[in-house]
N, C-alpha and C positions, 0 to 999 in steps of 0.2 A: 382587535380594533387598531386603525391607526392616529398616529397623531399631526394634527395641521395648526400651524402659527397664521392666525391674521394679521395682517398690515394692521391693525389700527395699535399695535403695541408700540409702533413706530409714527404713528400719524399725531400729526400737531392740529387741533383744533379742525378737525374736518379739510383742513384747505391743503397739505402738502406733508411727506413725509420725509423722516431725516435722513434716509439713504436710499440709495435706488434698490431697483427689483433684483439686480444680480449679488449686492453688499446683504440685503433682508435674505435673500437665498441661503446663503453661507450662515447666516446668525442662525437663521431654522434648523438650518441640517449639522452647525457643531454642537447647536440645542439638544438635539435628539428625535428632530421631527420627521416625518417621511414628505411631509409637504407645506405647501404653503395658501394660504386664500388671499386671493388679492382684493383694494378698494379701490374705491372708483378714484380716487386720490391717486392712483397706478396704473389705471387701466381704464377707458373708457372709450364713447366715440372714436374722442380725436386720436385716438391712439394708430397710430399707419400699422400697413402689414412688415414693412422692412421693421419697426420696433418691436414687432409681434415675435420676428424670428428671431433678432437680437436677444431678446429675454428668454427664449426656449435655447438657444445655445448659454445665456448667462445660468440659468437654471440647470441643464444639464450637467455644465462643469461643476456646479456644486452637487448635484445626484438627488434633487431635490423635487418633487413632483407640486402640479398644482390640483389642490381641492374644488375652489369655485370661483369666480368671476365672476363681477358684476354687469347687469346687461341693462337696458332702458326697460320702462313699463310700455306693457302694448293695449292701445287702445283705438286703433283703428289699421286700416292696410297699410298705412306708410311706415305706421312703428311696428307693422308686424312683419313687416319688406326687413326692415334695419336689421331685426333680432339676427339675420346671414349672416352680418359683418360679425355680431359676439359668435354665432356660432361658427365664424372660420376660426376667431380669435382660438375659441376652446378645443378646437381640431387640433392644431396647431400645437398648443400648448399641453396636450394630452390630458386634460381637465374635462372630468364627466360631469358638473354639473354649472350651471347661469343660474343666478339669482335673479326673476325675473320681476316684477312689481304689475299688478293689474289692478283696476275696480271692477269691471263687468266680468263674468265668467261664459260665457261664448269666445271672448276674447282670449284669456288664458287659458282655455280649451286650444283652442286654434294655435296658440304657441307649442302648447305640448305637445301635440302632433307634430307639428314644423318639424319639430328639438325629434321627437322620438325617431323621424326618418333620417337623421344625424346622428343618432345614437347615443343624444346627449339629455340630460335630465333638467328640470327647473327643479330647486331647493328654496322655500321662502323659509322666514326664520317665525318660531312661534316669538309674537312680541305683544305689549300694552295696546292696548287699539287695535282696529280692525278686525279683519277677519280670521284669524289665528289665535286670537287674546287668551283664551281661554281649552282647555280640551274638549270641552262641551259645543263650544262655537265654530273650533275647528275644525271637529268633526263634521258636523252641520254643511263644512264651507266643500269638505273634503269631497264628501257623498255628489254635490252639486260639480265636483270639478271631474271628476270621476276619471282620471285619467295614471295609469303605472307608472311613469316616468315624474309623478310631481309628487314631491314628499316635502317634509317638514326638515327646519334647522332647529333643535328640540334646545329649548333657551329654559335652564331651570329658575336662571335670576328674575328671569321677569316675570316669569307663574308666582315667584316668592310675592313679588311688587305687586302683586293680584291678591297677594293670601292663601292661594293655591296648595293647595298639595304637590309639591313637584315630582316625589318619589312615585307617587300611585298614577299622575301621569303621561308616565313612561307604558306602563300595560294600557290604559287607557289611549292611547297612537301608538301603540306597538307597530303596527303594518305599515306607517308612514312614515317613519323616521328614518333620514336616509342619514342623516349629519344631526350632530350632537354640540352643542357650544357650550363654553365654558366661561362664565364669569364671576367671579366670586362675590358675595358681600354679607356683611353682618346689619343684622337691626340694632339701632339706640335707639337713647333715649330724643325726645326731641329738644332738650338746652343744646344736644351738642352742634358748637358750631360750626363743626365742618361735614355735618349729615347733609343728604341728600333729602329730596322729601315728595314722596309718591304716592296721591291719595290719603293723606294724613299717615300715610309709613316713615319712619325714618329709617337712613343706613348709609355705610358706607361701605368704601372698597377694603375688602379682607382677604389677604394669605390662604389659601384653598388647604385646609386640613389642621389649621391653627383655630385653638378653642375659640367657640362662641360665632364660629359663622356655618357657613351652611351645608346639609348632609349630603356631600357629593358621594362618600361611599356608598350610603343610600342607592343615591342615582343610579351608579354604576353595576352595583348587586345588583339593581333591578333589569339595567342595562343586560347584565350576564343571563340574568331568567329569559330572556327573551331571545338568545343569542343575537345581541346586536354586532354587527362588526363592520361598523362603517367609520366613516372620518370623527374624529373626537377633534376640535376646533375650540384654541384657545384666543378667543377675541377682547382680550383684557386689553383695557388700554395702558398707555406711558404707564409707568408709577412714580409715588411720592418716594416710596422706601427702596427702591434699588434701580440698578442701570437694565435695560433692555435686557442683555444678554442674560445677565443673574436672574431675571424672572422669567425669561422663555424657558432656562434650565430650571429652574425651579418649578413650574407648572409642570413641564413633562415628565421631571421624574417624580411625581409626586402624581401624578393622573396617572402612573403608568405602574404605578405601585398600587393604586386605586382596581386597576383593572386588572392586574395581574390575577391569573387562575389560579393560583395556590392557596 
């Protein structure tokens, strides 16, 4: 497997992040990561090709590869015209997969063809809502999209926020999971007042292998039955208890002791 840092470790409130792509480079790779997933807080439209290269030479100095990028939703010819510009981006940037966002499936059909004559892949992430929510629904969605190059971002925290069985599935999208995220959290009680609260769930943000939250070795064992070995993505955000660097290092060596074969 390898291991990729998401920008949002670094992002403030959806709107902007606290260092640039080539300072986030560096934090990932003396973290232990083999790469990076960028946000649309990094990366987007407006983003020029002369910036495009600037970040693949900032990135290369630090020896640090990218996971995925974010692309617009396609839902007609013009947004399906656009998807070129992400897909220079990710040429470019030697990044095999776009996050891409659709409602119609003709449409995301149509993209993933685009993408496949590019050699580049769509990864959505399983989340609350829509059409991934569940393994049962996104199977469903999977059959109807029917295309090799569009797999799943396999999200265990939000199967939890479902009730889900996260462990079982992993065999259950065995064939689609192309990327793996990583978020941690424990259930409370609901007095506590700094829980979160999802469909009468409570919980909060918790330490990955610290008692009382959630069974990523699980995950991963199961991850190993299947011979997964694709991107392992840790997209936690800021934290309360330590600085950026201390938790990038700390997730990777800690997922990476998870997945180790021995």
């Amino acid at each position: 497997m390898k291991f990729s840092l998401s920008g949002r470790i670094i992002e403030i409130d959806y709107k902007y992040c606290q260092m640039d792509i080539g300072q986030f480079g560096e934090l990932a790779k003396q973290s232990g990561y083999d790469a990076v997933e960028l946000r649309r807080t990094q990366i987007n439209a407006e983003t020029t090709p002369e910036e495009i290269s600037q970040i693949r030479v900032d990135l290369n100095k630090s020896g640090i590869g990218v996971s995925r990028i974010p692309a617009g939703a396609v839902k007609d010819n013009e947004s399906l015209k656009a998807l070129g510009k992400f897909a220079d981006m990710a040429k470019e940037l030697g990044c095999p997969y776009l996050a891409v966002g659709f409602e119609k499936i003709p449409w995301i059909q149509k993209a993933s063809d685009y993408l496949k004559e590019r050699g580049l892949g769509i990864v959505v992430q399983v989340h609350t809502g829509g059409p991934f929510e569940t393994p049962e629904v996104a199977m469903a969605t999977l059959k109807k999209i029917d295309r090799d190059n569009f797999g799943l971002m396999y999200d265990p925290a939000n199967l939890q926020l479902k009730r889900i069985d996260y462990v079982r599935g992993v065999e259950q999208l065995k064939d689609h999971l192309f990327v793996v995220s990583v978020q941690s959290l424990a259930l409370v009680d609901a007095d506590d007042d700094e829980a979160g609260e999802f469909e009468g769930l409570h919980f909060k943000r918790h330490l990955i292998g610290e008692p009382g939250g959630m069974d990523f070795q699980g995950v991963f064992d199961a991850l190993k039955m299947i011979n997964f070995d694709g991107y392992v993505t840790v997209i936690e955000p800021i934290s309360d208890v330590m600085n950026n660097l201390d938790l990038a290092e700390y997730m990777c060596r800690n997922l990476k002791k998870m997945t180790s074969k021995d």
